[in-house]
Predicted model as a PDB file, atoms N, CA, C, CB and O in Angstrom, pLDDT in the B-factor column:
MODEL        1                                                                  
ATOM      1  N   UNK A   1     -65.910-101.472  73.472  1.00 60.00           N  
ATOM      2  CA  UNK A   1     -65.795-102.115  74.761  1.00 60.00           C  
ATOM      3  C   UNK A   1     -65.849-101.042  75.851  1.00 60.00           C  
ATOM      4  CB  UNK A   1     -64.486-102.946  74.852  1.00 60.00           C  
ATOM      5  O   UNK A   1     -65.123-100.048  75.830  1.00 60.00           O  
ATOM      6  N   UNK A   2     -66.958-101.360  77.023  1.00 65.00           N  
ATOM      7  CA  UNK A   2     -66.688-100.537  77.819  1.00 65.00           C  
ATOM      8  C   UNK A   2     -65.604-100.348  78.797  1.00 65.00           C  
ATOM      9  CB  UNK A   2     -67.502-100.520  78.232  1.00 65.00           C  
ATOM     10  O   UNK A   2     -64.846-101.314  78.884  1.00 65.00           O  
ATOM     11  N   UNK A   3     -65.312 -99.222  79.645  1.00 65.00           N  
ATOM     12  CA  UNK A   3     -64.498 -99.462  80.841  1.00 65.00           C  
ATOM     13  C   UNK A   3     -64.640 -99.158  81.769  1.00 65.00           C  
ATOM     14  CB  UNK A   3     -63.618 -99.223  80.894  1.00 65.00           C  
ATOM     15  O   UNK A   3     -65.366 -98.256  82.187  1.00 65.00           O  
ATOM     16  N   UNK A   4     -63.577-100.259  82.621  1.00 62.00           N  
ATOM     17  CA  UNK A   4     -64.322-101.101  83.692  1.00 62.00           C  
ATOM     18  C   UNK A   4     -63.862 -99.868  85.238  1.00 62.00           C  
ATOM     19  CB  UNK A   4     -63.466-103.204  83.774  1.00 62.00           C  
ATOM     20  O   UNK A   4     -62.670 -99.691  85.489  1.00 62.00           O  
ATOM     21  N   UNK A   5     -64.653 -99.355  85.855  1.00 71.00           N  
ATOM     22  CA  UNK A   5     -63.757 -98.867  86.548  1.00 71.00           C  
ATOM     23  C   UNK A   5     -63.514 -99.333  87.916  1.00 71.00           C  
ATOM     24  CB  UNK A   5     -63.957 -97.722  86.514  1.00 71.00           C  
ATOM     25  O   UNK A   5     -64.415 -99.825  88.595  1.00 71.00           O  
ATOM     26  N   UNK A   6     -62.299 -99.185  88.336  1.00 82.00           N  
ATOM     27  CA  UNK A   6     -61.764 -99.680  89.443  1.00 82.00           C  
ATOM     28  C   UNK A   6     -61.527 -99.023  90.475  1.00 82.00           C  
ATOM     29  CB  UNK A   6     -60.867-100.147  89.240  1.00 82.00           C  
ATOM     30  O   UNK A   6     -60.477 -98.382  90.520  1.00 82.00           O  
ATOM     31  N   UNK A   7     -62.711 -98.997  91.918  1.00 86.00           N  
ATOM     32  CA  UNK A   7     -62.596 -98.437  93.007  1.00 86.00           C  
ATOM     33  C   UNK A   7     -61.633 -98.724  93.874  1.00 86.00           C  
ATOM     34  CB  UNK A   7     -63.516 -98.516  93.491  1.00 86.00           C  
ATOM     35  O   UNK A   7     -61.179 -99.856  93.710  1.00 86.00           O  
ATOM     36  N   UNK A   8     -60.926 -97.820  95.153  1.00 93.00           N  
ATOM     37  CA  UNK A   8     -60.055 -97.366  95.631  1.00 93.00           C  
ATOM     38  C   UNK A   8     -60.682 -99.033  97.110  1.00 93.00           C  
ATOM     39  CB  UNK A   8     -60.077 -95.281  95.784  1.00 93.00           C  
ATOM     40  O   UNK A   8     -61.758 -99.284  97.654  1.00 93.00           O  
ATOM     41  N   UNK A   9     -59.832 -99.439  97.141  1.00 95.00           N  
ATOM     42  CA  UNK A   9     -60.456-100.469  99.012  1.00 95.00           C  
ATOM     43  C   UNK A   9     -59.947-100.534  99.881  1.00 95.00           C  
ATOM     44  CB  UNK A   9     -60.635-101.890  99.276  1.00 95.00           C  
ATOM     45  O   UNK A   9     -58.758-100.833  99.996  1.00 95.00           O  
ATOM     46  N   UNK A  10     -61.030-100.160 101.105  1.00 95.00           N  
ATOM     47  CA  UNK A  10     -60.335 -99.923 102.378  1.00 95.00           C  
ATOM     48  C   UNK A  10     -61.135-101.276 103.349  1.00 95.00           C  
ATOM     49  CB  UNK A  10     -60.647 -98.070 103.013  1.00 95.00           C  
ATOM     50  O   UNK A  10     -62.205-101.831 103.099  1.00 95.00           O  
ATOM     51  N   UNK A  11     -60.259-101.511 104.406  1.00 96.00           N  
ATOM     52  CA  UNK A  11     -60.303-102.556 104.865  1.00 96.00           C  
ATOM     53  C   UNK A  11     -61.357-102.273 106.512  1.00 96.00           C  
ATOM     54  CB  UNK A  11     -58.680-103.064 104.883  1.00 96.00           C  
ATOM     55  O   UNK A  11     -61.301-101.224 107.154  1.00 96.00           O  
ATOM     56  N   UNK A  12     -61.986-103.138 106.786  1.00 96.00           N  
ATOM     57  CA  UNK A  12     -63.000-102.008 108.073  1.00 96.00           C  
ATOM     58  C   UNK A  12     -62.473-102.758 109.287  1.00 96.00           C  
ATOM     59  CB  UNK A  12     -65.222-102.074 108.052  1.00 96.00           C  
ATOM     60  O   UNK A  12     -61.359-103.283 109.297  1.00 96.00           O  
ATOM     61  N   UNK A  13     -63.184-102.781 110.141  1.00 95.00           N  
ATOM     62  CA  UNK A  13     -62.622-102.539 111.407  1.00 95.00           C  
ATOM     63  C   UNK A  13     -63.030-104.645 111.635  1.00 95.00           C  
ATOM     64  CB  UNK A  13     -63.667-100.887 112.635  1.00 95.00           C  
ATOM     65  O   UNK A  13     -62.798-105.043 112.776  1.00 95.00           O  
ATOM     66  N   UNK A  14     -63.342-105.291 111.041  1.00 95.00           N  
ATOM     67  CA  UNK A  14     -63.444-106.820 111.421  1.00 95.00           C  
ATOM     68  C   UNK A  14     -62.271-107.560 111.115  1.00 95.00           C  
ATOM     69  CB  UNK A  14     -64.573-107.531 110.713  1.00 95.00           C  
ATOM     70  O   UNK A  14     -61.832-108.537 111.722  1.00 95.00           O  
ATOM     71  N   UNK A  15     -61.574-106.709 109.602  1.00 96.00           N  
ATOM     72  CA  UNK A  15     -60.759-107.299 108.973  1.00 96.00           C  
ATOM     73  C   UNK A  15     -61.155-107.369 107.311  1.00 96.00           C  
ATOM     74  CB  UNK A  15     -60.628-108.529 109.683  1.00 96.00           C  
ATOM     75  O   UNK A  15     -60.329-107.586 106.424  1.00 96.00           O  
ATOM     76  N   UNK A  16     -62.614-107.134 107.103  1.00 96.00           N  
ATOM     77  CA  UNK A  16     -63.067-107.347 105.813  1.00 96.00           C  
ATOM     78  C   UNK A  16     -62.579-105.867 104.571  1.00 96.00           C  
ATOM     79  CB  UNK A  16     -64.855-107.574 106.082  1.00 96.00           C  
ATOM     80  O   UNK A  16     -62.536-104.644 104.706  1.00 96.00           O  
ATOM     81  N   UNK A  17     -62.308-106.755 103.496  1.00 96.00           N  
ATOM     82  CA  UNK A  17     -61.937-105.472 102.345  1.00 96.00           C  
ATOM     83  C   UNK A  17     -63.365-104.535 101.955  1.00 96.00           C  
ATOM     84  CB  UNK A  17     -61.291-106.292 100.631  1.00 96.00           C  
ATOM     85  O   UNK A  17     -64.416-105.176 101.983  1.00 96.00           O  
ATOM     86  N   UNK A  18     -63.426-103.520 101.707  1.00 96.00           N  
ATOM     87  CA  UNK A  18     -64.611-103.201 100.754  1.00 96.00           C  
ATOM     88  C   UNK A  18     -64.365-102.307  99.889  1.00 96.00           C  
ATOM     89  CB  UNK A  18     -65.751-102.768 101.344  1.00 96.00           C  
ATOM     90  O   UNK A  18     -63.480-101.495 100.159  1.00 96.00           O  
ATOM     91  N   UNK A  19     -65.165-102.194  98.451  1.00 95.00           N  
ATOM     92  CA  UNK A  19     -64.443-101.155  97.657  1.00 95.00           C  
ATOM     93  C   UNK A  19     -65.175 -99.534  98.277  1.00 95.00           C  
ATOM     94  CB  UNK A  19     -64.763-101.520  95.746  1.00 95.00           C  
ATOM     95  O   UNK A  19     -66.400 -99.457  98.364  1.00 95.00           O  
ATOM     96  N   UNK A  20     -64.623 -98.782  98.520  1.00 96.00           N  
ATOM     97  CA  UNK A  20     -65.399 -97.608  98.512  1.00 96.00           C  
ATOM     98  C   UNK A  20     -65.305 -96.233  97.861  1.00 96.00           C  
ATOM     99  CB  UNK A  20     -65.451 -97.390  99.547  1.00 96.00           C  
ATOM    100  O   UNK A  20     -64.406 -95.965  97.064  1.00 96.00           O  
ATOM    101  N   UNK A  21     -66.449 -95.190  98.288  1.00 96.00           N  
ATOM    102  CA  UNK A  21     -66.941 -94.315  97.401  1.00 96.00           C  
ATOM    103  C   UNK A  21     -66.567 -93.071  98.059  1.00 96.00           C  
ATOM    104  CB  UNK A  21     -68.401 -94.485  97.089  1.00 96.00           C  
ATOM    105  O   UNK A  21     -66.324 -93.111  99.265  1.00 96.00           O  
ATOM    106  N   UNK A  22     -66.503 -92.174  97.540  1.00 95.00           N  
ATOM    107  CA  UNK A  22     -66.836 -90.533  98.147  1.00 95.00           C  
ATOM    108  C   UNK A  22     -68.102 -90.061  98.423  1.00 95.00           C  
ATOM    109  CB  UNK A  22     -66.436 -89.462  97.225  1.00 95.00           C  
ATOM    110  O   UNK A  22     -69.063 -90.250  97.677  1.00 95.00           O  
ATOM    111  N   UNK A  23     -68.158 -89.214  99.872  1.00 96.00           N  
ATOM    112  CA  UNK A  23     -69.693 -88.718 100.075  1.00 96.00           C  
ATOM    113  C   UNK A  23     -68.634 -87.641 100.847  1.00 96.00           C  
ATOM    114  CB  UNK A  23     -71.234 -89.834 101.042  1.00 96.00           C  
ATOM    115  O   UNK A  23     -67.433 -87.665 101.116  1.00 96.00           O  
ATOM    116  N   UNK A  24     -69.699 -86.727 101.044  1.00 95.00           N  
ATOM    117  CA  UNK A  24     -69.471 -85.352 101.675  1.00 95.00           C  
ATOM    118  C   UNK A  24     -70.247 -85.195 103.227  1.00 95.00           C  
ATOM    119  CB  UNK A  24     -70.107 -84.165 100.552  1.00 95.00           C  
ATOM    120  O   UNK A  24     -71.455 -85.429 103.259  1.00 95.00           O  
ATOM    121  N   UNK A  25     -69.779 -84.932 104.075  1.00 95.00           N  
ATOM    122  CA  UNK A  25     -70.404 -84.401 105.197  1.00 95.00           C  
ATOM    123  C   UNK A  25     -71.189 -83.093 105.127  1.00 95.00           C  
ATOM    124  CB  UNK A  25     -69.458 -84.269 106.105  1.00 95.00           C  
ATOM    125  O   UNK A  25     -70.827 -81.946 104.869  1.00 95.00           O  
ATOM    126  N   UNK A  26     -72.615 -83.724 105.500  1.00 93.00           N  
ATOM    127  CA  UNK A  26     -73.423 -82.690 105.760  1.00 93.00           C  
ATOM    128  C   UNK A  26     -73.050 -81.570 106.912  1.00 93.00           C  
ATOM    129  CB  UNK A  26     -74.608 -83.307 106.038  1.00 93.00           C  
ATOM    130  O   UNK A  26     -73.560 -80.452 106.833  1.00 93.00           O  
ATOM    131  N   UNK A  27     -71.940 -81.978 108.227  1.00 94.00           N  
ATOM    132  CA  UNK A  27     -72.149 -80.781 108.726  1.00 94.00           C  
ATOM    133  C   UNK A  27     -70.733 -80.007 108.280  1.00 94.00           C  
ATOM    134  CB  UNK A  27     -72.497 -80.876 110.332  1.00 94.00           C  
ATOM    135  O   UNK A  27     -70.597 -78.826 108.598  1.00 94.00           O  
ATOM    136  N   UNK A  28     -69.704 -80.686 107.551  1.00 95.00           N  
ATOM    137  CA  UNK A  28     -68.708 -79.622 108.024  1.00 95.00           C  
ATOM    138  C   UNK A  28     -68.166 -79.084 106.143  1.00 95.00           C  
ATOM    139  CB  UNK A  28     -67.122 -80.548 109.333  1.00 95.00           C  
ATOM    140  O   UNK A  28     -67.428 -78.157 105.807  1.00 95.00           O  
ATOM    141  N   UNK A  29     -68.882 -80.086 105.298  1.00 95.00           N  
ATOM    142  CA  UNK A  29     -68.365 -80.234 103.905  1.00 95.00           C  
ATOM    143  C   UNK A  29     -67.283 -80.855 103.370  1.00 95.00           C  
ATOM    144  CB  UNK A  29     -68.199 -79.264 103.497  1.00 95.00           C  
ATOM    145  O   UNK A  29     -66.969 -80.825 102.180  1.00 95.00           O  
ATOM    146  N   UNK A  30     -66.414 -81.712 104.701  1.00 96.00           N  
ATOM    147  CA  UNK A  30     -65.477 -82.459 104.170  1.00 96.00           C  
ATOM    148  C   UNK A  30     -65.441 -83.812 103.935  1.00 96.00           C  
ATOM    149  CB  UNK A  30     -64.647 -82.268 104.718  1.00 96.00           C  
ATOM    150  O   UNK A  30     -65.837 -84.431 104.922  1.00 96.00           O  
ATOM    151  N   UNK A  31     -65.034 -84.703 102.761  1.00 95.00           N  
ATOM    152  CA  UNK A  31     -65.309 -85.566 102.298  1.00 95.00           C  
ATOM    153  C   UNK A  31     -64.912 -87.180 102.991  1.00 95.00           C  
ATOM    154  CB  UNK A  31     -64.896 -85.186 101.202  1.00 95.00           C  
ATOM    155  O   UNK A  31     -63.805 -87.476 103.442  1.00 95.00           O  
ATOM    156  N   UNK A  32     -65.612 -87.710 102.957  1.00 96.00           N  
ATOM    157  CA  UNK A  32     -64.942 -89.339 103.713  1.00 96.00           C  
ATOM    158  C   UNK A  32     -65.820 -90.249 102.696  1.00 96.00           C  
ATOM    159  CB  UNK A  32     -65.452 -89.783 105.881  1.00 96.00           C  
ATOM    160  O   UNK A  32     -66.666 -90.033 101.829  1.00 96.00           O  
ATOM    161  N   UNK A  33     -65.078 -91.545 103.341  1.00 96.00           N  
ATOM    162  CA  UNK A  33     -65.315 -92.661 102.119  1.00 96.00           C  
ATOM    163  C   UNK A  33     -66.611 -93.641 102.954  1.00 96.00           C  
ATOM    164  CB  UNK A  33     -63.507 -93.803 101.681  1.00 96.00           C  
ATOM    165  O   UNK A  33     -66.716 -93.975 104.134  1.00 96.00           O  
ATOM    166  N   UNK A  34     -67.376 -93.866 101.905  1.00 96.00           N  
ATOM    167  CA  UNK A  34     -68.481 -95.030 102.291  1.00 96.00           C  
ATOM    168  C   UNK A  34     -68.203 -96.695 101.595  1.00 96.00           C  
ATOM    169  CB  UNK A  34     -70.107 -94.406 101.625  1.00 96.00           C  
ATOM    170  O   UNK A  34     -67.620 -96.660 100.512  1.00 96.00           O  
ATOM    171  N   UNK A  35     -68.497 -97.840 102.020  1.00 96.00           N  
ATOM    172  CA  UNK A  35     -68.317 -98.678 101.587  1.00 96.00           C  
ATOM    173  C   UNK A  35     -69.373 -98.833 100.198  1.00 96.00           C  
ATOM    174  CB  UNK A  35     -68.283 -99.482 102.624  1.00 96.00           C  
ATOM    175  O   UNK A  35     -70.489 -98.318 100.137  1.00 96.00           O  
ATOM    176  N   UNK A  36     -68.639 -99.792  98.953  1.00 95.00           N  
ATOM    177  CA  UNK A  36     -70.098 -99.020  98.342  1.00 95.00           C  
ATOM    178  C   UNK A  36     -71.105-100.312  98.438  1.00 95.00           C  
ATOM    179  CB  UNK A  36     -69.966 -98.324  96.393  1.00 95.00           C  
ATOM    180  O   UNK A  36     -72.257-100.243  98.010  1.00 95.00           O  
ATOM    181  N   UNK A  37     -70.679-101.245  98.912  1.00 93.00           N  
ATOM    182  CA  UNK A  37     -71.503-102.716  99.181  1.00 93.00           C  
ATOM    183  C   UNK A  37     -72.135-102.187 100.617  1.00 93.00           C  
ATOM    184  CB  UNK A  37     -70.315-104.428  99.352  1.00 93.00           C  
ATOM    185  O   UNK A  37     -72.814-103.043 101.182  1.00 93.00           O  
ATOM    186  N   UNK A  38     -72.042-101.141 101.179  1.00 93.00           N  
ATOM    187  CA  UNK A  38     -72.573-100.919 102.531  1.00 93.00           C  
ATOM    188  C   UNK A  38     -72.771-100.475 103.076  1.00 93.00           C  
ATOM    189  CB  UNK A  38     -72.489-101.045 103.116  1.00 93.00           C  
ATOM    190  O   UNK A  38     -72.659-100.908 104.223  1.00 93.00           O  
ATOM    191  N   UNK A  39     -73.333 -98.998 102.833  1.00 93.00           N  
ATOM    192  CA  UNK A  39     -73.311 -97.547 102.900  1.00 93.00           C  
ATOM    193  C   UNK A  39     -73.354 -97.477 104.595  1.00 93.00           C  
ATOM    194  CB  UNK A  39     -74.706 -96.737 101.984  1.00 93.00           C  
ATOM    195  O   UNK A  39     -72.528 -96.632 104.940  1.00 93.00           O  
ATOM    196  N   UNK A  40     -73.739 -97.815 105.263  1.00 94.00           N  
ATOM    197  CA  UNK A  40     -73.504 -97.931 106.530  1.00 94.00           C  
ATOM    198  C   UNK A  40     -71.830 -97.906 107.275  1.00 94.00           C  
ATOM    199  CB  UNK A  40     -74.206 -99.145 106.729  1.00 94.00           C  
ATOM    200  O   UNK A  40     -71.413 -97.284 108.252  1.00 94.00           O  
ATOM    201  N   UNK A  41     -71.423 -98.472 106.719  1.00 96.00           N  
ATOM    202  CA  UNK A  41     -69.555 -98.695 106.624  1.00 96.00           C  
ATOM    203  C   UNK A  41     -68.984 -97.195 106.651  1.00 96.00           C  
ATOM    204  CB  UNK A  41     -68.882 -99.573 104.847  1.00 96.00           C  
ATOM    205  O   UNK A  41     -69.628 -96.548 105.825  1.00 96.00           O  
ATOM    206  N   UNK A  42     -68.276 -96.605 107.117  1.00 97.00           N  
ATOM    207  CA  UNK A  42     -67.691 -95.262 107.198  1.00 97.00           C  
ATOM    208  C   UNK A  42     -66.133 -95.200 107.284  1.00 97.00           C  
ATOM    209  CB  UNK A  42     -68.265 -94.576 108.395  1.00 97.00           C  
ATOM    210  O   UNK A  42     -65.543 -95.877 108.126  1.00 97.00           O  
ATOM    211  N   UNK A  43     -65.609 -94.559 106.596  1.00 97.00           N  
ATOM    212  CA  UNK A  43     -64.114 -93.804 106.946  1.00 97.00           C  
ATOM    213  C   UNK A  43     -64.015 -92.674 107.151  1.00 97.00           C  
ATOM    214  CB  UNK A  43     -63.177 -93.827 106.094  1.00 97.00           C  
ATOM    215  O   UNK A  43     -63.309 -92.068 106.346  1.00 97.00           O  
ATOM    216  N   UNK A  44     -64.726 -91.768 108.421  1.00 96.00           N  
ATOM    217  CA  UNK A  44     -64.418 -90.311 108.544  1.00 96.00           C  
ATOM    218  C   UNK A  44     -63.067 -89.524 108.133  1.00 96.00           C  
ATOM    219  CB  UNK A  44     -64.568 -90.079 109.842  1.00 96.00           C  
ATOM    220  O   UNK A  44     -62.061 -90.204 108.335  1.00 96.00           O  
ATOM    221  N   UNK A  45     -62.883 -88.541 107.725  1.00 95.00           N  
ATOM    222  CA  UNK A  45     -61.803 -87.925 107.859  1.00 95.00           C  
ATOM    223  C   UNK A  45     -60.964 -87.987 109.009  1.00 95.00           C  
ATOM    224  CB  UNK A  45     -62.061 -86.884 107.652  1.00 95.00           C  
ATOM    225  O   UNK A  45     -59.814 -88.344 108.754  1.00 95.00           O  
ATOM    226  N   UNK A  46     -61.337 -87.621 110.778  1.00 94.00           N  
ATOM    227  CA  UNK A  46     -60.651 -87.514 111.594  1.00 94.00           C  
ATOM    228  C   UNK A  46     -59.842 -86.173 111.591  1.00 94.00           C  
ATOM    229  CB  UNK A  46     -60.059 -88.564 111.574  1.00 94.00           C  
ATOM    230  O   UNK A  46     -60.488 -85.129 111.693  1.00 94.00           O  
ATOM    231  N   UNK A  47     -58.270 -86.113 111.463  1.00 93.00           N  
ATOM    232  CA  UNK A  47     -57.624 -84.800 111.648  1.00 93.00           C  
ATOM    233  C   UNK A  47     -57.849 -84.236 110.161  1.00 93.00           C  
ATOM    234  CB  UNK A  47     -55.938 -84.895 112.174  1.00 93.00           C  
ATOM    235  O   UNK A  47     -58.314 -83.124 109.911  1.00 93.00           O  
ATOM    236  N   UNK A  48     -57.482 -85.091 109.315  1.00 91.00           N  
ATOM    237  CA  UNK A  48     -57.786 -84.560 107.552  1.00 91.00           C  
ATOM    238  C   UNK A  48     -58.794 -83.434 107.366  1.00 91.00           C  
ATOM    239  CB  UNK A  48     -58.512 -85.870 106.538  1.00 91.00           C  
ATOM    240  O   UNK A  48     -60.019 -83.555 107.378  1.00 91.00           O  
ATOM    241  N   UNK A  49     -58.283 -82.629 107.240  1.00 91.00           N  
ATOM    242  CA  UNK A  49     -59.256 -81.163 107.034  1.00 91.00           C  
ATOM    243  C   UNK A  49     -59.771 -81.030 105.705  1.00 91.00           C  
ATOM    244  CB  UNK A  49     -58.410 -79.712 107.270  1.00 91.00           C  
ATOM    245  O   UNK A  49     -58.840 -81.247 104.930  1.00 91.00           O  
ATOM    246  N   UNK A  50     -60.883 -80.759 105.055  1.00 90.00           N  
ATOM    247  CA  UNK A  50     -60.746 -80.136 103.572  1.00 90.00           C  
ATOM    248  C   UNK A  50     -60.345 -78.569 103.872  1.00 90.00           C  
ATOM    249  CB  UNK A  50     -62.348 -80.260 102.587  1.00 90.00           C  
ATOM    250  O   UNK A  50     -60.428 -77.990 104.955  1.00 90.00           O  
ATOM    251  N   UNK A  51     -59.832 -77.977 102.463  1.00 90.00           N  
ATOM    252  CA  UNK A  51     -59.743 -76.392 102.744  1.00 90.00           C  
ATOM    253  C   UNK A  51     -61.234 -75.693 102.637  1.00 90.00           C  
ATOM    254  CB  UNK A  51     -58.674 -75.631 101.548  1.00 90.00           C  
ATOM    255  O   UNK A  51     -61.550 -74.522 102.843  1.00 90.00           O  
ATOM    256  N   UNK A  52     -61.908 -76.636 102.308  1.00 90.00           N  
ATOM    257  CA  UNK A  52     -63.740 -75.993 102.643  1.00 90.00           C  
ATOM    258  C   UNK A  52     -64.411 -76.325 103.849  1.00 90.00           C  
ATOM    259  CB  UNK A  52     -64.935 -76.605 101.574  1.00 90.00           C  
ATOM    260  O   UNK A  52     -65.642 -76.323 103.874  1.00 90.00           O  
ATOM    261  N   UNK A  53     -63.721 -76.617 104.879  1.00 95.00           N  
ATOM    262  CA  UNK A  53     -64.153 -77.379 105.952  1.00 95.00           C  
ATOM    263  C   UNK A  53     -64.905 -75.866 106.900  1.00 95.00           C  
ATOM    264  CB  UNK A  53     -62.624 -78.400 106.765  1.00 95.00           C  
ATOM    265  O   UNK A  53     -64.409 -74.801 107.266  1.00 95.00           O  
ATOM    266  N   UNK A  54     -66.390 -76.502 107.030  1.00 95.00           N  
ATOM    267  CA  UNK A  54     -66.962 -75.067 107.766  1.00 95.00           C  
ATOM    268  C   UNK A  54     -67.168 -75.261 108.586  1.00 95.00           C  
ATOM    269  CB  UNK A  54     -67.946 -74.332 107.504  1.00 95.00           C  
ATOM    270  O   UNK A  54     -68.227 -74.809 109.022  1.00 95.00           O  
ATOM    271  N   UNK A  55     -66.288 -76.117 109.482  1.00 95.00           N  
ATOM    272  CA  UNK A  55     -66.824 -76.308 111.015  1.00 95.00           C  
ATOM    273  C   UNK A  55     -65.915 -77.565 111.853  1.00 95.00           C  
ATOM    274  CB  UNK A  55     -68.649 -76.810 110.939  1.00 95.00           C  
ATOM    275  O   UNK A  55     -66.465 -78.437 112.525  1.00 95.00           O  
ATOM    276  N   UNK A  56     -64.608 -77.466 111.680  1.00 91.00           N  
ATOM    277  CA  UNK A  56     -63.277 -77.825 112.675  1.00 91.00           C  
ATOM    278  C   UNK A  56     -63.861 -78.587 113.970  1.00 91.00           C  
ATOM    279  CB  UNK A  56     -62.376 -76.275 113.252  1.00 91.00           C  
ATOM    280  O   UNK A  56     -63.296 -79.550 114.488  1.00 91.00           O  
ATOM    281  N   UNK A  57     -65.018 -78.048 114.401  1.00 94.00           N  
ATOM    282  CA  UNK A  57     -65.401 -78.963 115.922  1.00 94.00           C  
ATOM    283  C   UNK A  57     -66.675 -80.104 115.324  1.00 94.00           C  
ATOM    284  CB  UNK A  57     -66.261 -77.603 117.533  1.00 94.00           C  
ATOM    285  O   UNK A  57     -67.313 -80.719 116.178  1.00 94.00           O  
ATOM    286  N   UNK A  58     -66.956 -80.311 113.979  1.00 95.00           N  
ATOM    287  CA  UNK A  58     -67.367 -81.595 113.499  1.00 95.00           C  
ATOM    288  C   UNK A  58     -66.980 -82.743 114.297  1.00 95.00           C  
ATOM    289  CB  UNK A  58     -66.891 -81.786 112.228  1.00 95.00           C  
ATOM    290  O   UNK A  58     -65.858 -82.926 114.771  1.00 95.00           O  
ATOM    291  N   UNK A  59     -68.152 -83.628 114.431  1.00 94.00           N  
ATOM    292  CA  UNK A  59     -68.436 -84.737 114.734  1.00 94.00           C  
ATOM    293  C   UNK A  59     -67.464 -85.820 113.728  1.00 94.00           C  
ATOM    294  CB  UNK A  59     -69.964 -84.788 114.641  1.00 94.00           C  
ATOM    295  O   UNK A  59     -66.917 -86.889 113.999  1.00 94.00           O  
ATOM    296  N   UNK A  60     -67.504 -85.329 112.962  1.00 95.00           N  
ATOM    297  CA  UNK A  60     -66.692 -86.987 111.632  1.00 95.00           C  
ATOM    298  C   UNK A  60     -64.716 -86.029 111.817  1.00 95.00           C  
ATOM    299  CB  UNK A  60     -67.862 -86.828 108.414  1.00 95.00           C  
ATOM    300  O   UNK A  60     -63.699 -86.277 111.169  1.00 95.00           O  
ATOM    301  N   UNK A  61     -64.902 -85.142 112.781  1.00 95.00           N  
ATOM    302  CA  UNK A  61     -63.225 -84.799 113.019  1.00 95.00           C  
ATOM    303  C   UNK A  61     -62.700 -85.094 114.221  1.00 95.00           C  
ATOM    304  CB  UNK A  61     -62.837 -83.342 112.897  1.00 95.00           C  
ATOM    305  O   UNK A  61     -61.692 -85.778 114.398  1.00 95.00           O  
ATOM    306  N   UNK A  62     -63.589 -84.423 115.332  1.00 95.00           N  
ATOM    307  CA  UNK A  62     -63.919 -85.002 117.027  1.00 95.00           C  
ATOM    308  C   UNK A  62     -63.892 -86.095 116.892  1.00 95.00           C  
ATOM    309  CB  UNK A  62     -65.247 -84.740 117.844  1.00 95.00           C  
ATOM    310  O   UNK A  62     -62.883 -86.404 117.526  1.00 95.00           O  
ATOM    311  N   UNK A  63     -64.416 -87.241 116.379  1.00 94.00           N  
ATOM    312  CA  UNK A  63     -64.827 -88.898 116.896  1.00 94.00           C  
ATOM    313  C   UNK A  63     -64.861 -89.205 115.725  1.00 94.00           C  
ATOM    314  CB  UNK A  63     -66.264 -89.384 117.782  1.00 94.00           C  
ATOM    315  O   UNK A  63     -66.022 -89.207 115.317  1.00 94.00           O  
ATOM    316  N   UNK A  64     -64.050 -89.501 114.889  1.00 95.00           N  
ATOM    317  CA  UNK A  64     -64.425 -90.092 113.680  1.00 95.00           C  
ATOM    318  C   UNK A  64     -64.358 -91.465 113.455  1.00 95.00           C  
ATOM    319  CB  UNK A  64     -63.785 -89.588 112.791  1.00 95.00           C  
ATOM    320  O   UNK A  64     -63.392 -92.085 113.901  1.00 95.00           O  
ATOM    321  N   UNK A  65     -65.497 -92.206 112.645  1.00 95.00           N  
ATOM    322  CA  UNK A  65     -66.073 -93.613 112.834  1.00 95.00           C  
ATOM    323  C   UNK A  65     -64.492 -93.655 111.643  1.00 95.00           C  
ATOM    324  CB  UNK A  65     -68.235 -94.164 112.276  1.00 95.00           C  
ATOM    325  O   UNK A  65     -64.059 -92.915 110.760  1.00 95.00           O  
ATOM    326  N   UNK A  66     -64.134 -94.728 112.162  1.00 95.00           N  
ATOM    327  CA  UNK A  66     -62.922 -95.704 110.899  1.00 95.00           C  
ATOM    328  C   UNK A  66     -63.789 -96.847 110.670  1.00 95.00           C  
ATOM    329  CB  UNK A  66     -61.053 -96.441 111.605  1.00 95.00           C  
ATOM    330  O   UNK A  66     -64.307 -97.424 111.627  1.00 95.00           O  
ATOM    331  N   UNK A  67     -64.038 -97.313 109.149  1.00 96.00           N  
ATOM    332  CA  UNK A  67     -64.214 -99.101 109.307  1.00 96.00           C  
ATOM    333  C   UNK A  67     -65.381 -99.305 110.144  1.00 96.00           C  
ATOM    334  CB  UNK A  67     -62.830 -99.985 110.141  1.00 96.00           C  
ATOM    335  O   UNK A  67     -65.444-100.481 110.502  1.00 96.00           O  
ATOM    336  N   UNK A  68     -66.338 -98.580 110.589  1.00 96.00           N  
ATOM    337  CA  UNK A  68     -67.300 -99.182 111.042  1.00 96.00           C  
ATOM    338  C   UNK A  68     -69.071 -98.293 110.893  1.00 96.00           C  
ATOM    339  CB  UNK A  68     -66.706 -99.454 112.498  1.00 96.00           C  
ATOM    340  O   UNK A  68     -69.323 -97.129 110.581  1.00 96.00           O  
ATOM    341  N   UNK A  69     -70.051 -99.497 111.287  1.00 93.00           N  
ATOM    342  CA  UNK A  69     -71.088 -98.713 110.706  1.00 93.00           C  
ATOM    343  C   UNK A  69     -71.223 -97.755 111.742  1.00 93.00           C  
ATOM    344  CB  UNK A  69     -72.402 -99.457 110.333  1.00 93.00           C  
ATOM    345  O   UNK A  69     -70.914 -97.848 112.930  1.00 93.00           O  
ATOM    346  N   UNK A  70     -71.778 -96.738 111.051  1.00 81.00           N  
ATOM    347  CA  UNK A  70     -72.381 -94.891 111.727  1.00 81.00           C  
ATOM    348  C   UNK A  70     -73.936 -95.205 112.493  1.00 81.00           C  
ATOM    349  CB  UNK A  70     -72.830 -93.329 109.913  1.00 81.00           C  
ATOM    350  O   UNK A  70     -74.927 -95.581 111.867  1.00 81.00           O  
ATOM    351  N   UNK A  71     -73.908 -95.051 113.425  1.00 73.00           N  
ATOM    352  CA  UNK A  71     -75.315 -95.647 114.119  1.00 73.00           C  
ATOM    353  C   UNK A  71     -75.957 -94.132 114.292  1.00 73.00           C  
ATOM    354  CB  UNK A  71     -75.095 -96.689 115.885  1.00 73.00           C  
ATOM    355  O   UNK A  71     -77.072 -93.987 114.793  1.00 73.00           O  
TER     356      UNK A  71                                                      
ENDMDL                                                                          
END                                                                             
């Protein structure tokens, strides 16, 4: 039997649940969550630093999208 695995869900900015995923930021290397029904859907980090973070004045730390799509 296989197993089943069970993603982490965050709730977006309408009110709706979604399960989501890990992706990495291209500019700074620190990680935030994508919806996985909606890759458009974002949870930036915001203040959350990684300790690999190469660039503190990042866009997803400055203004970070919560719960909503990244235009």
């Amino acid at each position: 039997m296989a197993k089943t695995l069970t993603l982490a869900e965050r709730q977006d900015a309408e009110g709706a649940w979604h399960q989501v995923i890990r992706d990495v930021c291209y500019g700074c290397g620190c990680r935030y969550l994508i919806a996985e029904d909606d890759h458009d859907l974002v949870w930036e980090p915001g203040v959350d630093r990684s300790t690999h973070c190469t660039d503190e004045e990042c866009e997803c730390h400055i203004t970070p999208v919560i719960g909503e799509r990244r235009w």
